[in-house]
GUBAKE-165779 format. One record per residue (C-alpha): residue in one letter; chain; x negated, y, z. Coordinates in steps of 0.1 Angstrom, whole numbers, plus 5000, padded with zeros to 4 digits. Each point is the difference from the previous one (the first is absolute). Layout:
BEGIN
<site r="A" c="A" u="X" v="Y" w="Z"/>
...
//
This chain:
BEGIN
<site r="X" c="A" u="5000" v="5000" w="5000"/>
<site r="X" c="A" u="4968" v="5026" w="5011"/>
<site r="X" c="A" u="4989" v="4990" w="4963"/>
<site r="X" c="A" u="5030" v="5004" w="4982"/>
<site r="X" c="A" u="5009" v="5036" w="5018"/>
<site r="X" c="A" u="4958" v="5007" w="4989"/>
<site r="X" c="A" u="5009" v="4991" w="4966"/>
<site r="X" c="A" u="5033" v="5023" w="5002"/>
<site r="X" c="A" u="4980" v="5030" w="5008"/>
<site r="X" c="A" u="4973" v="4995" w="4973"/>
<site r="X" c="A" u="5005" v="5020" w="4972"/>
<site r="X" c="A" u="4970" v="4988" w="4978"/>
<site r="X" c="A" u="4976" v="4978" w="5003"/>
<site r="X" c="A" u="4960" v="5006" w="5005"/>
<site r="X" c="A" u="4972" v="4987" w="4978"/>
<site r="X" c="A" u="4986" v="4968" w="5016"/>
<site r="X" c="A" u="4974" v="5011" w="5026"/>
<site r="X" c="A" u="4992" v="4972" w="5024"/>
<site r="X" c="A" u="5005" v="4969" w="4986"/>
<site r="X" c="A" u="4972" v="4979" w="5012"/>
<site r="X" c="A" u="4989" v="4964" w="4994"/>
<site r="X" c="A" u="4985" v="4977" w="5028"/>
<site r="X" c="A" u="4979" v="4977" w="4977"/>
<site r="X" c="A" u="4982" v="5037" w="4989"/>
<site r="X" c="A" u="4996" v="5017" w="5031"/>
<site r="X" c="A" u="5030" v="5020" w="4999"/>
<site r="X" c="A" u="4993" v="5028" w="4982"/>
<site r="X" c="A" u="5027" v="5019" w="4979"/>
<site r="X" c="A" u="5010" v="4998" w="4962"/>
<site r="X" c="A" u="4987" v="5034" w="4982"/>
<site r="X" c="A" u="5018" v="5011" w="4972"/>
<site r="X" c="A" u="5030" v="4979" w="4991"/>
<site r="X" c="A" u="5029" v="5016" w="4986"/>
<site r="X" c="A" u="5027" v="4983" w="5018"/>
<site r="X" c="A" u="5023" v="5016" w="5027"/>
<site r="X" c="A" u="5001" v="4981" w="5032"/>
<site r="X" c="A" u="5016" v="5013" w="5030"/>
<site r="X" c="A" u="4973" v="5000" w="5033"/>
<site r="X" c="A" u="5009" v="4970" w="5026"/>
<site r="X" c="A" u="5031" v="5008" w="5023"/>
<site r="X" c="A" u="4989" v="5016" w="5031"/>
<site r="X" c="A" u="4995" v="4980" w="5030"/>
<site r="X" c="A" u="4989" v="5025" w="5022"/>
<site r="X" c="A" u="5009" v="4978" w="5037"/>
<site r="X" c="A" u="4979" v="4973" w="4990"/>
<site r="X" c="A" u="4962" v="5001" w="5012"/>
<site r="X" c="A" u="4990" v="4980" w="4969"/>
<site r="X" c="A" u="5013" v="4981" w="4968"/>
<site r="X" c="A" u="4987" v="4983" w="4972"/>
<site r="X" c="A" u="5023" v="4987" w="4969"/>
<site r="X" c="A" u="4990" v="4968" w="4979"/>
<site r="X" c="A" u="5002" v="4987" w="4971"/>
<site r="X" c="A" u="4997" v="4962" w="5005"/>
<site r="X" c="A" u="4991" v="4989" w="4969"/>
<site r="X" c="A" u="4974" v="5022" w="4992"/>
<site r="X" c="A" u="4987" v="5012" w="5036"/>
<site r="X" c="A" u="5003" v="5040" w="4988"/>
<site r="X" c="A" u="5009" v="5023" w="5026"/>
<site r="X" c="A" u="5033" v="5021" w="4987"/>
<site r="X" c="A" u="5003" v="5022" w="5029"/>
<site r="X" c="A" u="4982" v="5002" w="5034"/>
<site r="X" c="A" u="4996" v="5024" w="5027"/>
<site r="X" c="A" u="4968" v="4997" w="5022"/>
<site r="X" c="A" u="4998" v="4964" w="4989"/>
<site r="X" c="A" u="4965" v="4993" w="5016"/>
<site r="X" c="A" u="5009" v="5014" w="5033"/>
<site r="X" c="A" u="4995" v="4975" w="5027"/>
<site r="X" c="A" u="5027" v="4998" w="5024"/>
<site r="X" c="A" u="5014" v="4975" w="5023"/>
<site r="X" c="A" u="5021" v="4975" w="4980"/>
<site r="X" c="A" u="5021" v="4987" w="5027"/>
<site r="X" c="A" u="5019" v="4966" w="4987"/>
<site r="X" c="A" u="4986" v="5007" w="4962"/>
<site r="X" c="A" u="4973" v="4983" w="5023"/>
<site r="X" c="A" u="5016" v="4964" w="4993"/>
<site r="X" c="A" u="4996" v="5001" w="4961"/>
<site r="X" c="A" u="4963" v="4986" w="5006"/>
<site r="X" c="A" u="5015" v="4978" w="5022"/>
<site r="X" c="A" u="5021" v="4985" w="4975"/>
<site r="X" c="A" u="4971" v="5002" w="4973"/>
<site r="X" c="A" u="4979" v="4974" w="5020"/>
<site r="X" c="A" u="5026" v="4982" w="5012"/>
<site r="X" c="A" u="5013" v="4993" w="4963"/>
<site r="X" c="A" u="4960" v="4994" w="4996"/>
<site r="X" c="A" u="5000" v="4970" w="5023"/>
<site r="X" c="A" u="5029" v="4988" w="4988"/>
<site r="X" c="A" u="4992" v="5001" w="4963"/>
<site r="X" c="A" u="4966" v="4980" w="5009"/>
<site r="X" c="A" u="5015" v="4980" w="5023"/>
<site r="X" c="A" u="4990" v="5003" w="5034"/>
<site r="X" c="A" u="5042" v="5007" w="5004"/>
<site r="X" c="A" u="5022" v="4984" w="4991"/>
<site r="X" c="A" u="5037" v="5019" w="4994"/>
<site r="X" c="A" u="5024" v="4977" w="5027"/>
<site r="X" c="A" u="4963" v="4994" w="5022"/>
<site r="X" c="A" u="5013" v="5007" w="5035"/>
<site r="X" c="A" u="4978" v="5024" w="5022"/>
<site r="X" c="A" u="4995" v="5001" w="5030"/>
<site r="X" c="A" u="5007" v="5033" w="5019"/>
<site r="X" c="A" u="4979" v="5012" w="5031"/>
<site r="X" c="A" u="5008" v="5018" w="5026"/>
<site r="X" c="A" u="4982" v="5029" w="4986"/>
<site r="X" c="A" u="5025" v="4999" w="4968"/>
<site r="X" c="A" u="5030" v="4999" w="5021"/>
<site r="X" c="A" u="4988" v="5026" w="5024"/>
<site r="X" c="A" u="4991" v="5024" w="4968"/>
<site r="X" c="A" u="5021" v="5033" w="5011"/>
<site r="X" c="A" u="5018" v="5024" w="4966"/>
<site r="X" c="A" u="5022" v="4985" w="4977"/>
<site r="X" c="A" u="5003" v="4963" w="5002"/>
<site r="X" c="A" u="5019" v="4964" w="4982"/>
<site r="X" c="A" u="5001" v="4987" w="5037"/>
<site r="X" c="A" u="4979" v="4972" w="5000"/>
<site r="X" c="A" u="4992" v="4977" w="5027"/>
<site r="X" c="A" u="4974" v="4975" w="5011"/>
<site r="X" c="A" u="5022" v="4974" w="5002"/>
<site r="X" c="A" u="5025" v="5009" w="4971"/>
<site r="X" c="A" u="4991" v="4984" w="4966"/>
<site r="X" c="A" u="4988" v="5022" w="4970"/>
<site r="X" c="A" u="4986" v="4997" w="4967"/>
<site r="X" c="A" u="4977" v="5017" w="4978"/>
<site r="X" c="A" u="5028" v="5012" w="4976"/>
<site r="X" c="A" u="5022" v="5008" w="5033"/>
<site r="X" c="A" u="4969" v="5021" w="5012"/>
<site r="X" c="A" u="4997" v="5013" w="4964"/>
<site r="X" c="A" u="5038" v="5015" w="4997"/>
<site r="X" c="A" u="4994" v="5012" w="5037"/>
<site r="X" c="A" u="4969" v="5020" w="4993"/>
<site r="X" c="A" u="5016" v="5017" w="4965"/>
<site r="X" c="A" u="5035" v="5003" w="5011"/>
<site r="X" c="A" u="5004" v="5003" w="5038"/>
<site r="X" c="A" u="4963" v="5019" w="5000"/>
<site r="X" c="A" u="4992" v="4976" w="5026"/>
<site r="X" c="A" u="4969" v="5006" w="5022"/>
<site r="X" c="A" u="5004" v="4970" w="5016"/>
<site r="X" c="A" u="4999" v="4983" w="4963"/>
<site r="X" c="A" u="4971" v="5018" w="4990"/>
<site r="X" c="A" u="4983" v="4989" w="5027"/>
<site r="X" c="A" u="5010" v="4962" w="5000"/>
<site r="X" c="A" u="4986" v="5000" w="4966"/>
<site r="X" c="A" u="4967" v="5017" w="5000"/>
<site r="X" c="A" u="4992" v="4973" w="5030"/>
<site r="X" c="A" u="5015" v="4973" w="4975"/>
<site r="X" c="A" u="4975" v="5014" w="4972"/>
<site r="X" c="A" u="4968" v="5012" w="5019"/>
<site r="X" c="A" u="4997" v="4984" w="5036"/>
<site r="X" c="A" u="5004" v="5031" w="5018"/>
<site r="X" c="A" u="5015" v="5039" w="4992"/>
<site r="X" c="A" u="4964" v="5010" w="5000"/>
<site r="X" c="A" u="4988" v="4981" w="4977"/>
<site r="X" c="A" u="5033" v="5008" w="4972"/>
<site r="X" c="A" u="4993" v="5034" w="5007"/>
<site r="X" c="A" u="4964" v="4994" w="4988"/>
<site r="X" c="A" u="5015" v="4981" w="4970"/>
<site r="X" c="A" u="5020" v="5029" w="4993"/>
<site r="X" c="A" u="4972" v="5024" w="5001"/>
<site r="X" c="A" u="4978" v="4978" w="4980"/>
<site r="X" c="A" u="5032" v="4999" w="4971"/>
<site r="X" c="A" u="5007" v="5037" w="5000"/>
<site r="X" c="A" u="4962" v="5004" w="4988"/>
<site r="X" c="A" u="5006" v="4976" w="4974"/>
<site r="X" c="A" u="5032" v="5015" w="4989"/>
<site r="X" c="A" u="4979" v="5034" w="4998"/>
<site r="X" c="A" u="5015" v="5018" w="5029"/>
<site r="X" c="A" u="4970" v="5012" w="5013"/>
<site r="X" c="A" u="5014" v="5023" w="5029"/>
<site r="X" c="A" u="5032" v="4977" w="5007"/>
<site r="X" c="A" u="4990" v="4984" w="5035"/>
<site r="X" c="A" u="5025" v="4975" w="5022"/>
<site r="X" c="A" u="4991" v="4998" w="5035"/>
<site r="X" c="A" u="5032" v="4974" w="5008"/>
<site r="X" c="A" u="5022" v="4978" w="4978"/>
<site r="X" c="A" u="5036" v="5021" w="5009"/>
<site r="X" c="A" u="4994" v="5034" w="5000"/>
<site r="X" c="A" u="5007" v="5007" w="5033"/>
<site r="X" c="A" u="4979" v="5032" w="5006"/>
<site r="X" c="A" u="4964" v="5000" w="5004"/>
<site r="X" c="A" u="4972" v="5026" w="4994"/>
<site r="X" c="A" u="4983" v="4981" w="4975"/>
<site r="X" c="A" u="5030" v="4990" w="4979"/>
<site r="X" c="A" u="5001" v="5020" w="4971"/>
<site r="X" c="A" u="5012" v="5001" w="4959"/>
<site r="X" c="A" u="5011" v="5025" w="4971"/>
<site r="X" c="A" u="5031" v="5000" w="4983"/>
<site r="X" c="A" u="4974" v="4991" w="4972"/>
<site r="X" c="A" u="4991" v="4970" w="5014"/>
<site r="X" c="A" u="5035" v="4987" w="5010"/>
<site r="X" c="A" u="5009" v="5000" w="4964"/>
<site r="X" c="A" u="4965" v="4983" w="4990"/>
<site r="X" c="A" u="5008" v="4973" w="5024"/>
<site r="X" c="A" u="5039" v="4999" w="4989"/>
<site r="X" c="A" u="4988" v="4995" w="4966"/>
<site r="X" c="A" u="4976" v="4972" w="5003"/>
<site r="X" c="A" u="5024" v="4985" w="5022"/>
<site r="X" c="A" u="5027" v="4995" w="4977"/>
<site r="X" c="A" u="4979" v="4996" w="4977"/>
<site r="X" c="A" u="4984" v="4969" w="5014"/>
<site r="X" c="A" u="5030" v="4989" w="5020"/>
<site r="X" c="A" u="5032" v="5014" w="4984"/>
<site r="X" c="A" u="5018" v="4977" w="5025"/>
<site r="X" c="A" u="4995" v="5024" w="5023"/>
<site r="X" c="A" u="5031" v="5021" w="4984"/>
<site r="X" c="A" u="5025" v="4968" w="5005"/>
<site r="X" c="A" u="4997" v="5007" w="5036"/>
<site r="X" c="A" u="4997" v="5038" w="5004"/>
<site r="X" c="A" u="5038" v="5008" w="4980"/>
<site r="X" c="A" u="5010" v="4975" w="5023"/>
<site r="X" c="A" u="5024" v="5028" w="5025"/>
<site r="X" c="A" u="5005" v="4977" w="5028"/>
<site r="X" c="A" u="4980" v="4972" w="5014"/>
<site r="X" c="A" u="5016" v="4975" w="5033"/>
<site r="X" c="A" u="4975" v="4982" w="5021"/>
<site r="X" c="A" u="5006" v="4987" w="5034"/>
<site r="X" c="A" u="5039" v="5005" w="4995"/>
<site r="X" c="A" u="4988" v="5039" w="4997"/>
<site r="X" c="A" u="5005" v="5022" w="4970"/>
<site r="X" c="A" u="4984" v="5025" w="4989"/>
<site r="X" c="A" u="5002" v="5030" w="4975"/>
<site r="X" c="A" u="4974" v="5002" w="4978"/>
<site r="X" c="A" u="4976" v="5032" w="5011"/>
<site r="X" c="A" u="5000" v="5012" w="4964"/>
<site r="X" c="A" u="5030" v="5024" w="4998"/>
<site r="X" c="A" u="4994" v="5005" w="4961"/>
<site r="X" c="A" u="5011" v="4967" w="4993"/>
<site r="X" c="A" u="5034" v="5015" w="5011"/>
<site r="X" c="A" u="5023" v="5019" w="4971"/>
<site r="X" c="A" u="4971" v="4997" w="4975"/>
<site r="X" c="A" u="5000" v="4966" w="4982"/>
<site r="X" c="A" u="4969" v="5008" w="4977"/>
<site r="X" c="A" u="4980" v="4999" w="5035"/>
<site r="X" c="A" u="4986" v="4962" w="5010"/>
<site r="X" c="A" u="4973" v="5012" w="5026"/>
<site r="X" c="A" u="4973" v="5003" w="5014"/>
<site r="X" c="A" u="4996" v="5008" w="5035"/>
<site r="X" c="A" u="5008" v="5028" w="5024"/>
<site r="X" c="A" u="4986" v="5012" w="5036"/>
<site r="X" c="A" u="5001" v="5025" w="5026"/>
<site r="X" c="A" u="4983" v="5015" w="5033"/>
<site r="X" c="A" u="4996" v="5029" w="5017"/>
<site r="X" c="A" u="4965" v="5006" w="4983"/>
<site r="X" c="A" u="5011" v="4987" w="4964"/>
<site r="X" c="A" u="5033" v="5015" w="4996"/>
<site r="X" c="A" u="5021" v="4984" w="4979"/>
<site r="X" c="A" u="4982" v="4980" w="4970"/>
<site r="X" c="A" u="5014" v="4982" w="4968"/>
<site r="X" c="A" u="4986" v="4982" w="4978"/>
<site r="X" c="A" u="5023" v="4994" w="4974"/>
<site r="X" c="A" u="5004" v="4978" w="4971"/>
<site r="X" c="A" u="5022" v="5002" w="4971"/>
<site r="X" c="A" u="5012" v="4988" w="4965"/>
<site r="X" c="A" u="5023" v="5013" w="4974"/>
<site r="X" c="A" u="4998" v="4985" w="4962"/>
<site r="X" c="A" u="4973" v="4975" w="5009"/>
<site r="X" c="A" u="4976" v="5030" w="5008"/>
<site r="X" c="A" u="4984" v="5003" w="5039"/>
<site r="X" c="A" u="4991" v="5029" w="5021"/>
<site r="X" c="A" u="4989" v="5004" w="5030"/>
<site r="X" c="A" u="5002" v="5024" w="5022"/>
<site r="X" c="A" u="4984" v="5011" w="5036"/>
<site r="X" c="A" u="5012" v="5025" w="5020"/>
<site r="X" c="A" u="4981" v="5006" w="5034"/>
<site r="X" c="A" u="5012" v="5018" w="5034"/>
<site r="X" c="A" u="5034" v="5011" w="4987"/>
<site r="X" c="A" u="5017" v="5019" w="5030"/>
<site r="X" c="A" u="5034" v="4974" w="5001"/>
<site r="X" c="A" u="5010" v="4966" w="4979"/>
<site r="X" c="A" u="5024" v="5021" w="4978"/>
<site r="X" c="A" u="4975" v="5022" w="4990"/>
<site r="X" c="A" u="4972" v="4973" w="4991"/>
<site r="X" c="A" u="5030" v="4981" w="4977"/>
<site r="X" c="A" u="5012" v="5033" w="4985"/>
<site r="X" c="A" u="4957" v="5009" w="4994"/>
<site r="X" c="A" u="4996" v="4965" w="4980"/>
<site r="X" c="A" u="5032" v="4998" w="4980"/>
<site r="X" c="A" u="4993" v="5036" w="4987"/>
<site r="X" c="A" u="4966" v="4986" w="4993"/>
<site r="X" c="A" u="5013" v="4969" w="4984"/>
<site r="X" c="A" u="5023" v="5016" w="4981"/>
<site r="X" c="A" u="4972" v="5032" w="4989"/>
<site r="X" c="A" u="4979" v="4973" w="4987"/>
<site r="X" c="A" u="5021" v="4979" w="4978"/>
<site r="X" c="A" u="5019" v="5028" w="4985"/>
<site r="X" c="A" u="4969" v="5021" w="4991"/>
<site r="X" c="A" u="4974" v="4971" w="4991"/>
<site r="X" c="A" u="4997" v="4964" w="4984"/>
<site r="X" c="A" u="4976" v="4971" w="4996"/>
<site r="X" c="A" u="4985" v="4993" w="4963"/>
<site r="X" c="A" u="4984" v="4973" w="4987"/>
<site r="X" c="A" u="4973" v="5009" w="4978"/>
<site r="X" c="A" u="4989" v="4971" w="4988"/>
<site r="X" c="A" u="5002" v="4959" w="5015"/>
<site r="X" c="A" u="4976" v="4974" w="5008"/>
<site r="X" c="A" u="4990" v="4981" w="4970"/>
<site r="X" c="A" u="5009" v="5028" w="4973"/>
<site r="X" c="A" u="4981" v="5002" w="4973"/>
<site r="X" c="A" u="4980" v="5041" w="5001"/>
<site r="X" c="A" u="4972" v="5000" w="4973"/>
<site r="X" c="A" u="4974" v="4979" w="4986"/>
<site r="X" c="A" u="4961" v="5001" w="5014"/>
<site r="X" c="A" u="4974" v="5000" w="4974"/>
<site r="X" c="A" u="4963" v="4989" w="5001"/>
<site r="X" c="A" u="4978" v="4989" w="4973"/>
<site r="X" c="A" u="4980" v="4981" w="5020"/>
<site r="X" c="A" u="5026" v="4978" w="5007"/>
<site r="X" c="A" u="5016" v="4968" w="4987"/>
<site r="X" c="A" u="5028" v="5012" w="4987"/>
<site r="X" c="A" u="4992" v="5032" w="4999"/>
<site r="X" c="A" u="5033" v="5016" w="5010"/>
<site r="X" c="A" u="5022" v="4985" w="5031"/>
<site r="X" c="A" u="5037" v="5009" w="5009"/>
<site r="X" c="A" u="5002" v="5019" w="5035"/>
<site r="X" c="A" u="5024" v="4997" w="5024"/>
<site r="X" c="A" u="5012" v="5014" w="5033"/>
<site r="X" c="A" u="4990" v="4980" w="5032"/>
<site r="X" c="A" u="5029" v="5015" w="5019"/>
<site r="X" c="A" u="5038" v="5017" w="4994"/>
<site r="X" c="A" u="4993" v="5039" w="5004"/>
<site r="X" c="A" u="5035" v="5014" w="5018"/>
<site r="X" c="A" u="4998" v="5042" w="5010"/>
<site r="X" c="A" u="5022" v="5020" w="5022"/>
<site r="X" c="A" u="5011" v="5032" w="4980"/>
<site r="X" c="A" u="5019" v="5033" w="4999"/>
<site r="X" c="A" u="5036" v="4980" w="4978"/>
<site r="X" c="A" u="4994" v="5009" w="4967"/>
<site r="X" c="A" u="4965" v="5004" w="5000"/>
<site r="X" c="A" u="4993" v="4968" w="4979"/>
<site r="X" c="A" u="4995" v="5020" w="4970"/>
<site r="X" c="A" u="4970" v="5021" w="5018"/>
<site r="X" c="A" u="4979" v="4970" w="5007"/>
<site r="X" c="A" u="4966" v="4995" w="4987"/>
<site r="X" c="A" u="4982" v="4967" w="4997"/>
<site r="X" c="A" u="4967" v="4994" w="4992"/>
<site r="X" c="A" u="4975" v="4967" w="4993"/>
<site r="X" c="A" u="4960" v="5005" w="5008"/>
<site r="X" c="A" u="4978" v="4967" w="4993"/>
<site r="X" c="A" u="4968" v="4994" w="5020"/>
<site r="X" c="A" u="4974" v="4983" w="4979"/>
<site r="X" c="A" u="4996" v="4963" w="5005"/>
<site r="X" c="A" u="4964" v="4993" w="4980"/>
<site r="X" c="A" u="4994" v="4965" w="4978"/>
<site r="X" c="A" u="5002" v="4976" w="5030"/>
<site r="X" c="A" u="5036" v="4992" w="4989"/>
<site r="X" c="A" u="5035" v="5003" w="5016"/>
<site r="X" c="A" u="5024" v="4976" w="5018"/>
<site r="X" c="A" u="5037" v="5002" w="4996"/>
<site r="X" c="A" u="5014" v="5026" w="5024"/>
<site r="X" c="A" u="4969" v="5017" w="5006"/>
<site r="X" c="A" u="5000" v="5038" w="5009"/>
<site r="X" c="A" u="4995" v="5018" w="4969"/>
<site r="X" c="A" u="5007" v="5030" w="5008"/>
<site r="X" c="A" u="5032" v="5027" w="5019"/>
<site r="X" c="A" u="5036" v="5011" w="4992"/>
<site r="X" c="A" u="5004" v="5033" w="5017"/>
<site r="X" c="A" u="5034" v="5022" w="5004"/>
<site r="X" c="A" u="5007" v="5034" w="5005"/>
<site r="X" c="A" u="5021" v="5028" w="5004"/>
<site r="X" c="A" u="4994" v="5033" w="4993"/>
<site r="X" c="A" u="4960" v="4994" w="5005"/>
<site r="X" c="A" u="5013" v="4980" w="5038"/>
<site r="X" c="A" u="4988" v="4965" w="4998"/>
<site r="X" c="A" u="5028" v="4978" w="5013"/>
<site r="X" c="A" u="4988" v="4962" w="4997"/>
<site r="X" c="A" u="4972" v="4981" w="4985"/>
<site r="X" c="A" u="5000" v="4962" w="4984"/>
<site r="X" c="A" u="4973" v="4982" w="4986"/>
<site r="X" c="A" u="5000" v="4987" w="4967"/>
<site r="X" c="A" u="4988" v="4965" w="4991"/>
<site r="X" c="A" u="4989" v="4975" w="4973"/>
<site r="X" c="A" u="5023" v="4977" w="4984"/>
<site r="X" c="A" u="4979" v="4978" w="4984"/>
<site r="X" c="A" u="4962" v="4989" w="5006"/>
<site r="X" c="A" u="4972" v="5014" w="4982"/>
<site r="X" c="A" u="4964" v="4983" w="4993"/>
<site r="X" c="A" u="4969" v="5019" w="4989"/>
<site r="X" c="A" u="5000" v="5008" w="4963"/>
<site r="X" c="A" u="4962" v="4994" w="4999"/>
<site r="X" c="A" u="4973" v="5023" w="4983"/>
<site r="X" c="A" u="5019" v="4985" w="4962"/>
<site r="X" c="A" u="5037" v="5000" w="5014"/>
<site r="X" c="A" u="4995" v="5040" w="5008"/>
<site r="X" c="A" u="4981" v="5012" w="4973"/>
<site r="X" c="A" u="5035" v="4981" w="4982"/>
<site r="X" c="A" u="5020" v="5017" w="5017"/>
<site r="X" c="A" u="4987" v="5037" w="5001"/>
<site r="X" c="A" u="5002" v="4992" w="4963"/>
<site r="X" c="A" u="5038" v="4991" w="4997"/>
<site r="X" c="A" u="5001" v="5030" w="5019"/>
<site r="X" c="A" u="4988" v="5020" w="4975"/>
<site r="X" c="A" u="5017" v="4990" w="4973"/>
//
C-alpha cells in the first residue's frame, strides 16, 4: 500500500541511477536511456538489500554491508548445515534426536521440546523454520556438531567459504550476543545458496502453522499471510535487532529475495518487503543471453589439426536488467592463445562477456567442441595457405 500511494504521487520517472550488481561490486549503470523509478523508500528499516535469485544482482539496497544484530535470521545457517548433514548423511530425515536439558531449557521462542518426548530430525527441522524454535536450533547443532560451540565454529568456518567475510555467529539461535553479527547483504547471500542448494527448505517455510507436542503454532513469518507469491524465508526479532525479515518470493517462475533489517513493528517489515517485491519485478527482468552448450563462434589456428574448431559456451549466461533493456546489451567473445600443443574437447578457449551500457554484468567461458591435434611444421604451413587463398 506505502508503494502504491509512492507510485500515486510520482509524476515521472527518473533516469536509472543506482542500480547496482552484486557479482560487479555494486557499482551503478552510466548512461542508459531507460526511465526507472528510484527504490520505494524504506526509511524505518536500518538496512535492506533486494535480490535477484537467479542472477545474485543487487536491485535495490540500503546500507546493505552494515553489520547488525540478525536476531532469528540467525537460524538460516542453522538450517544450511543441518540440510548439509543431512544431504551427506550423518542425518537422517525421521533420525530421532535426543534432546538435552540444555535444548529444553533454551529461553526465547520455542517448539517445546522435552528430554523425554520423541522428535525427529524433520520435526526439529519444521520447528526451527516455522515455530523459530530455539530449543530446535539447538537440539540440532548438538545432533550435527557435538556441542553448540563447535556448530558455531562450523558456522564461522562456512560464512568464509560463502564469502561473508564480516558475517560472524557467536550462537546457533540468535539470541543476543556481542559477537553475533551479519548484513542484510549477507542474509540474502546465505538465502540464496540455501535454496539454491536445498530448495526444500521452501516446502517448510510457506508452511503457516506447524503442531508439535499437541501445540500449534503460527508461523513467525507474517508475510506468508494475504500475499500468496510469498513462500519464506525466515523472520526474527529482539530488543537489539528490531524486527528482521528475510523474505522470499516468486511470481511467474521468477525469485526475489528480499532483507529488511531492524524494522520498528512486523507491519512495517511486511509492508518494507512487499513494496520491495513488487518494485523489483515490475521495473526489472532476468535475460538469458545465451545457454550452455550454444554454439558462439568458431576458433581458428593454423597450427592445429583442423585448423578451425567450433566454440561453445561452458555455462548458460542469465542477467538481471532494467525490463526492456534487452535490446541495449552488448556481448562480446575474446580468445586466449592456446600454442601447437593441441586442444581437448571442452577446453577453455577463450570468454563470452556482457554488458550494458559499458557495466559488465556476467562472464561465461567459452569452450572447445571438438579435439584438436598439432598440425605439424607441413600441416600449418597447409593451412596458412588455404588461408590465403
Amino acid at each position: 500500500m506505502r508503494y502504491k500511494k509512492y507510485l500515486q504521487h510520482k509524476s515521472r520517472f527518473i533516469l536509472l541511477a543506482a542500480f547496482a550488481t552484486l557479482m560487479t561490486g555494486g557499482t551503478a549503470f552510466a548512461g542508459t536511456n531507460l526511465l526507472m523509478p528510484p527504490p520505494p523508500p524504506i526509511p524505518d528499516a536500518k538496512s535492506y538489500v533486494l535480490m535477484d535469485f537467479q542472477t545474485g544482482q543487487i536491485i535495490a539496497e540500503k546500507d546493505a554491508n552494515l553489520q547488525l544484530p540478525p536476531a532469528s535470521l540467525t537460524k538460516l545457517m542453522t538450517a544450511y548445515l543441518t540440510y548439509g548433514a543431512l544431504a551427506n548423511g550423518t542425518l537422517h530425515w525421521h533420525q530421532r534426536i535426543h534432546v538435552s536439558r540444555v535444548a529444553w531449557h533454551t529461553g526465547g521462542s520455542s517448539m517445546f521440546i522435552q528430554p523425554n518426548l520423541p522428535v525427529t530430525v524433520d520435526q526439529l527441522m519444521h520447528g526451527l523454520i516455522i515455530d523459530s524454535g530455539n530449543d530446535a536450533a539447538v537440539a540440532l547443532a548438538q545432533a550435527v556438531a557435538g556441542s553448540r560451540a563447535s556448530f558455531v565454529d562450523e558456522m564461522n568456518a562456512t560464512a568464509t567459504k560463502l564469502g561473508l567475510p564480516g558475517a560472524h555467529y557467536g550462537d546457533v539461535d540468535g539470541l543476543p550476543t556481542p559477537d553475533l553479527h551479519l548484513s542484510a547483504l549477507d542474509i540474502a547471500m546465505i538465502s540464496r545458496d540455501l535454496i539454491a542448494k536445498y530448495p526444500q527448505v521452501i516446502n517448510i517455510s510457506k508452511i503457516k502453522y506447524y503442531r508439535y507436542n499437541n501445540i500449534k503454532q503460527r508461523s513467525w513469518n507474517p508475510a506468508l499471510f494475504g500475499h500468496p507469491d510469498i513462500d519464506g524465508l525466515k523472520t526474527g526479532h529482539t530488543n537489539a535487532a528490531g524486527h528482521c525479515m528475510d523474505t522470499t518470493a516468486i511470481r511467474n517462475g521468477r525469485r526475489l529475495i528480499a532483507v529488511v533489517m531492524g524494522a520498528p513493528n512486523w507491519p512495517s517489515g511486511v509492508n518494507d518487503v512487499v513494496a520491495l517485491l513488487d518494485y523489483g519485478y515490475r521495473f526489472t527482468t532476468d535475460h538469458t543471453v545465451t545457454k550452455a552448450g550454444s554454439m558462439v563462434g568458431t576458433y581458428s589456428d593454423t597450427s592445429l589439426d583442423p585448423d578451425k574448431l567450433p566454440v561453445t559456451v561452458a555455462r548458460s549466461l542469465d542477467v538481471m536488467i532494467p525490463t526492456g533493456a534487452e535490446k541495449d546489451l552488448k556481448t562480446q567473445v575474446t580468445y586466449q592463445k592456446i600454442g601447437s600443443k593441441g586442444i581437448a574437447k571442452g577446453q577453455k578457449l577463450g570468454e563470452m562477456t556482457v554488458s550494458l551500457n559499458g557495466k559488465v554484468l556476467g562472464k561465461t567461458d567459452l569452450v572447445a567442441a571438438d579435439a584438436a591435434k598439432p598440425a605439424g611444421t607441413f600441416g600449418s604451413l597447409w593451412n596458412r595457405v588455404k588461408q590465403s587463398l
